[in-house]
NULOBA-975610 format. One record per residue: residue in three letters; chain; x, y, z of N, C-alpha, C in turn. Coordinates in nm, 2 decimals. Atoms other than C-alpha are relative to their C-alpha. Layout:
# NULOBA-975610
> ALA | A | X | Y | Z | X | Y | Z | X | Y | Z
...
***
This chain:
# NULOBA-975610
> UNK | A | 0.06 | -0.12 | -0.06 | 1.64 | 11.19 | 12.50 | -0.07 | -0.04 | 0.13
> UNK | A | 0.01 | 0.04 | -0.13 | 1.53 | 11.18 | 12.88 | -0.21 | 0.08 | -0.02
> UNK | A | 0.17 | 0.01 | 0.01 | 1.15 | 11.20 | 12.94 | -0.04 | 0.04 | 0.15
> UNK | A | 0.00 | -0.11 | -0.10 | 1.06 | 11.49 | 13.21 | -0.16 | -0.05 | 0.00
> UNK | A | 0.12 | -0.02 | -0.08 | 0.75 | 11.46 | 13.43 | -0.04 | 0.14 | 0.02
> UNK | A | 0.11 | -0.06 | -0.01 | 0.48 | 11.76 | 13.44 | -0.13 | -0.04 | 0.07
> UNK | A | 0.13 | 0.00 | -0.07 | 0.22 | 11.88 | 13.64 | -0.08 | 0.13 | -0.06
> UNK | A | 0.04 | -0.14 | 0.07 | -0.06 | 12.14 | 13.52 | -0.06 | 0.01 | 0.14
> UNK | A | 0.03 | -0.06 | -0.11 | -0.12 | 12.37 | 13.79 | -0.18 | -0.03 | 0.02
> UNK | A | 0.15 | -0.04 | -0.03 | -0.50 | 12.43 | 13.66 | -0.07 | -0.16 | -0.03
> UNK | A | 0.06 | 0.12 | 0.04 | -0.62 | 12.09 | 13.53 | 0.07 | -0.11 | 0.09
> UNK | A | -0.03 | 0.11 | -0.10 | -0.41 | 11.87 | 13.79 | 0.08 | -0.12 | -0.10
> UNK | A | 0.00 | 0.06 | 0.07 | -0.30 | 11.63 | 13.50 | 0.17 | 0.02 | -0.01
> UNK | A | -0.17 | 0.01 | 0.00 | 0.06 | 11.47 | 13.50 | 0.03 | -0.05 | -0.15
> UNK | A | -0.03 | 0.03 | 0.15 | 0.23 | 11.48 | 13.15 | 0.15 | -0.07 | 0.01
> UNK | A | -0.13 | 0.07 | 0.04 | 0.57 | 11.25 | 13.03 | -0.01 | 0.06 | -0.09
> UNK | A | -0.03 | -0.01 | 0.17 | 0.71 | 11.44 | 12.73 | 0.18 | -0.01 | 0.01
> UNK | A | -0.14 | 0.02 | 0.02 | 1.07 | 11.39 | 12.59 | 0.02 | 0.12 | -0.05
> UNK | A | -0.07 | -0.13 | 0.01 | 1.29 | 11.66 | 12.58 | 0.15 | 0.00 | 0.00
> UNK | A | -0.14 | -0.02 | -0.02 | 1.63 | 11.73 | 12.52 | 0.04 | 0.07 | 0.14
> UNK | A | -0.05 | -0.03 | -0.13 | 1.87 | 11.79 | 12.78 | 0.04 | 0.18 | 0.03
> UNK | A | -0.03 | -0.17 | -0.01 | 1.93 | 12.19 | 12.67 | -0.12 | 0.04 | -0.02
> UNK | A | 0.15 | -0.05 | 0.02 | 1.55 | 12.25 | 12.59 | -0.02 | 0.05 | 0.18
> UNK | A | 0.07 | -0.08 | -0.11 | 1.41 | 12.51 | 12.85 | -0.15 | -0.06 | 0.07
> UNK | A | 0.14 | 0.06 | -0.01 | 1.11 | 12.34 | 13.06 | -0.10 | 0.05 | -0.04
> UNK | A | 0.12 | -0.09 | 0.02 | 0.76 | 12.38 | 12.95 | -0.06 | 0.07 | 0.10
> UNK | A | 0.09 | -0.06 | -0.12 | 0.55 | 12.64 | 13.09 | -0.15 | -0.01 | -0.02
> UNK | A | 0.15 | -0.02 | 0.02 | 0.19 | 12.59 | 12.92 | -0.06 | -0.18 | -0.02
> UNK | A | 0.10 | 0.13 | 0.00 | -0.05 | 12.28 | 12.98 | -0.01 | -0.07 | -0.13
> UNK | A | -0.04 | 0.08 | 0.12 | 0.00 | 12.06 | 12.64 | -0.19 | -0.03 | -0.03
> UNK | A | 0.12 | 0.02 | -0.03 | -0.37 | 11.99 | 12.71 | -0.11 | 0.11 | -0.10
> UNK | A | 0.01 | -0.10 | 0.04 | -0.54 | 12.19 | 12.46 | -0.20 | 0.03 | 0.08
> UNK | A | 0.17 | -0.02 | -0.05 | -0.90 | 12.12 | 12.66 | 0.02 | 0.11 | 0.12
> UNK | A | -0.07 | -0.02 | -0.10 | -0.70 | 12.27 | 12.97 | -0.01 | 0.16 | 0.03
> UNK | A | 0.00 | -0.15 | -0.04 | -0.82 | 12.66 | 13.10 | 0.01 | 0.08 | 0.11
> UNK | A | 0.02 | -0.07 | -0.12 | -0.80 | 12.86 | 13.37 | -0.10 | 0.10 | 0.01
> UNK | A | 0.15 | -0.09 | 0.00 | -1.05 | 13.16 | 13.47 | 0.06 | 0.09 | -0.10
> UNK | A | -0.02 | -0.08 | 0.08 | -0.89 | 13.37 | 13.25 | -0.01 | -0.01 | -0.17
> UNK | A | -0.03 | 0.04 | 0.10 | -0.92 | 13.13 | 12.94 | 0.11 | -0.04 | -0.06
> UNK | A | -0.13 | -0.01 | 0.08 | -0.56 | 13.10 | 12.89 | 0.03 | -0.16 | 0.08
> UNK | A | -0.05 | 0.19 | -0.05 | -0.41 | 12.67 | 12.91 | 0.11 | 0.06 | 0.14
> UNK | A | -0.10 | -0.04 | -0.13 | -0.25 | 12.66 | 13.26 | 0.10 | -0.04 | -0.04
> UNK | A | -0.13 | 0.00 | 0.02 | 0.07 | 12.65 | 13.36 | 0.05 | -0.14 | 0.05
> UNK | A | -0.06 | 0.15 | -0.05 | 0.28 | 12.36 | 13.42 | 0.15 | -0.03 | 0.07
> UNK | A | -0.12 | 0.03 | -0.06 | 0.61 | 12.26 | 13.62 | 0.04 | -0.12 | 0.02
> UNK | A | -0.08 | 0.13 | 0.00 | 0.87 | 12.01 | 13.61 | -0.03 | -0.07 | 0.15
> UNK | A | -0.04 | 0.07 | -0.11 | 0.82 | 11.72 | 13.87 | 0.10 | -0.10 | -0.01
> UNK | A | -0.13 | 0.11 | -0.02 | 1.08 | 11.54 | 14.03 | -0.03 | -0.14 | 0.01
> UNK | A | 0.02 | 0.14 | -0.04 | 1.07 | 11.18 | 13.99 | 0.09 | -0.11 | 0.10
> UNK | A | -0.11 | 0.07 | -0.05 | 1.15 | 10.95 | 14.20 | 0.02 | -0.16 | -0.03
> UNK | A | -0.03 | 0.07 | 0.09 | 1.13 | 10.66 | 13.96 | 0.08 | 0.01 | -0.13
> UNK | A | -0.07 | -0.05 | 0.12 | 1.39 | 10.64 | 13.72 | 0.05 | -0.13 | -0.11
> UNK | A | -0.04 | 0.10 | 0.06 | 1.34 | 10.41 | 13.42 | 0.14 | -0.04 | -0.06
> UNK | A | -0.08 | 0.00 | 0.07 | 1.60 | 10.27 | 13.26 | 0.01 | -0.15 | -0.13
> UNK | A | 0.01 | 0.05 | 0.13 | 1.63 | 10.10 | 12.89 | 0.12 | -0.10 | -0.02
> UNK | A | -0.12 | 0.05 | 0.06 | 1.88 | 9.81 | 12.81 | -0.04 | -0.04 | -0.13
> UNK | A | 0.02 | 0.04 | 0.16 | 1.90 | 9.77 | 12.43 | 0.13 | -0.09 | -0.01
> UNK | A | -0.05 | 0.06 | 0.06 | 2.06 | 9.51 | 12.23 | 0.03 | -0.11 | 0.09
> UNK | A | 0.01 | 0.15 | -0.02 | 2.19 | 9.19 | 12.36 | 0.10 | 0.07 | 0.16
> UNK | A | 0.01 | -0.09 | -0.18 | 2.24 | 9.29 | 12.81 | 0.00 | -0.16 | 0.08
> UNK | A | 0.03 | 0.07 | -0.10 | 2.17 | 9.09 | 13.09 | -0.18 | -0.02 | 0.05
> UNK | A | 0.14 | 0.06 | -0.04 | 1.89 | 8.86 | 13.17 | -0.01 | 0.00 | 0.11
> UNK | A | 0.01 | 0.08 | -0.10 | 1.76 | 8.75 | 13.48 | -0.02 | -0.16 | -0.04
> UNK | A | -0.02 | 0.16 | 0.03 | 1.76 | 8.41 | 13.34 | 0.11 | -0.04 | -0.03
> UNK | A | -0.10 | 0.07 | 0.04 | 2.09 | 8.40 | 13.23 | 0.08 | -0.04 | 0.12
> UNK | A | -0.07 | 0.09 | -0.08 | 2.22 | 8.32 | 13.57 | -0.09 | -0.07 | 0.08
> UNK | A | 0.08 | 0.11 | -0.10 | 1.91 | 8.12 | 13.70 | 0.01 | -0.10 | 0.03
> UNK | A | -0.04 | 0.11 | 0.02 | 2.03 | 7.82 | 13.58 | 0.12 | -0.05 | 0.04
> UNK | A | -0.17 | -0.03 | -0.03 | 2.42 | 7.85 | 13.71 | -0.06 | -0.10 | 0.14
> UNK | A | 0.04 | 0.03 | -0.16 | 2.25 | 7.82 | 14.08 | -0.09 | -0.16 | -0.02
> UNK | A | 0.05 | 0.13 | 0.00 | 2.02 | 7.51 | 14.01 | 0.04 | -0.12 | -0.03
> UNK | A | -0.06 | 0.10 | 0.04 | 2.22 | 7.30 | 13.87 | 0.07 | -0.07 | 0.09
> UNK | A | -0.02 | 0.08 | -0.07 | 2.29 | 6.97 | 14.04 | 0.15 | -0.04 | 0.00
> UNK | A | -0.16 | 0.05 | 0.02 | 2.66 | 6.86 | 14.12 | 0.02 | -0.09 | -0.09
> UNK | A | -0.07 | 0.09 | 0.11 | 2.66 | 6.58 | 13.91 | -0.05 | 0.04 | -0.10
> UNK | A | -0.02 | -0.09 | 0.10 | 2.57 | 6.80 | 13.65 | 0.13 | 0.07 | -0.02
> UNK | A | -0.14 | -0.09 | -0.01 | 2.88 | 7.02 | 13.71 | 0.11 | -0.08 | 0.00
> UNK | A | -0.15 | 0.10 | 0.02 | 3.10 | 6.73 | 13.70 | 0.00 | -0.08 | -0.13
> UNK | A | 0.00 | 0.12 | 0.10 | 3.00 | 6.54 | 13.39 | 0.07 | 0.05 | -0.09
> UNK | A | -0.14 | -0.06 | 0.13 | 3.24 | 6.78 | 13.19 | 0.12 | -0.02 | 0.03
> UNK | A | -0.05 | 0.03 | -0.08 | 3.46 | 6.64 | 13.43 | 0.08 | -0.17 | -0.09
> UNK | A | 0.01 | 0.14 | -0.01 | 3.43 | 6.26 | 13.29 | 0.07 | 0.01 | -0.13
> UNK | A | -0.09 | 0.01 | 0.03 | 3.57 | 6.35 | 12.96 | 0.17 | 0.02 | -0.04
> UNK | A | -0.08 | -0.05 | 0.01 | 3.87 | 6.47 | 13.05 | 0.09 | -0.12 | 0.09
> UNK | A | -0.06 | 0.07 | -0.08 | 4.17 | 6.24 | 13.07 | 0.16 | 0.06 | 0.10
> UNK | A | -0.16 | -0.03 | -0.05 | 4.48 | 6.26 | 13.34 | 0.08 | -0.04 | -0.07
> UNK | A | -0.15 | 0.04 | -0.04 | 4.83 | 6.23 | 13.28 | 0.04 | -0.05 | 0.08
> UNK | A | -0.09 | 0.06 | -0.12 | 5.02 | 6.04 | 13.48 | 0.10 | 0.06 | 0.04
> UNK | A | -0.13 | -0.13 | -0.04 | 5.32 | 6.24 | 13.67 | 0.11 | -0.13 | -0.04
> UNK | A | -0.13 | 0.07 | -0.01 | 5.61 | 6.07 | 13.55 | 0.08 | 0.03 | 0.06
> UNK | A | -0.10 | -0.09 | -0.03 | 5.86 | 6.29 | 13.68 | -0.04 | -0.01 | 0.18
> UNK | A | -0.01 | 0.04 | -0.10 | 5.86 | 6.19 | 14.05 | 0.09 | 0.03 | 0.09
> UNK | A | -0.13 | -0.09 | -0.07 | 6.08 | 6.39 | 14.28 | 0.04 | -0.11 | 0.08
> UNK | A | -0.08 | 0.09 | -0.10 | 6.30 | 6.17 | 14.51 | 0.06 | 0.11 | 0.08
***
């Protein structure tokens, strides 16, 4: 479920609530301290964010999983190198 930003008109106060994507935005201050001159919880309207988190679950991408790729020293990168033996080419074109 995606998590909509609010503003209350009369109290100034920014709310995060989660909301489904067909739910109608709120119109009244969540705020139950929150009144206007008339006594009634102000009103409130969707703000636009221009932050937009985003959640990776279960097993993703690190930043560490390629930190180590880059630092690694050549003769590091070759010692997987050492046991692997050649063949010799027998087969020798003339």
């Amino acid at each position: 479920m995606p998590i909509y930003n609010y503003k209350c008109d009369t109290c100034k106060k920014n709310f995060e609530i989660k909301q489904s994507i067909n739910d109608k935005p709120l119109e009244i201050c969540p705020d139950p301290n929150c009144k206007d001159q008339d006594g009634e919880r102000g009103k409130i309207h969707r703000v636009i964010s221009k932050n937009i988190g985003l959640v990776f679950q279960g097993s993703g991408f690190y930043i560490t999983d390629y930190a180590n790729s880059h630092t690694k020293s050549p003769t590091a990168t070759n010692n997987h190198n050492t046991n692997v033996s050649e063949k010799p080419n027998s087969a020798v074109a003339s």
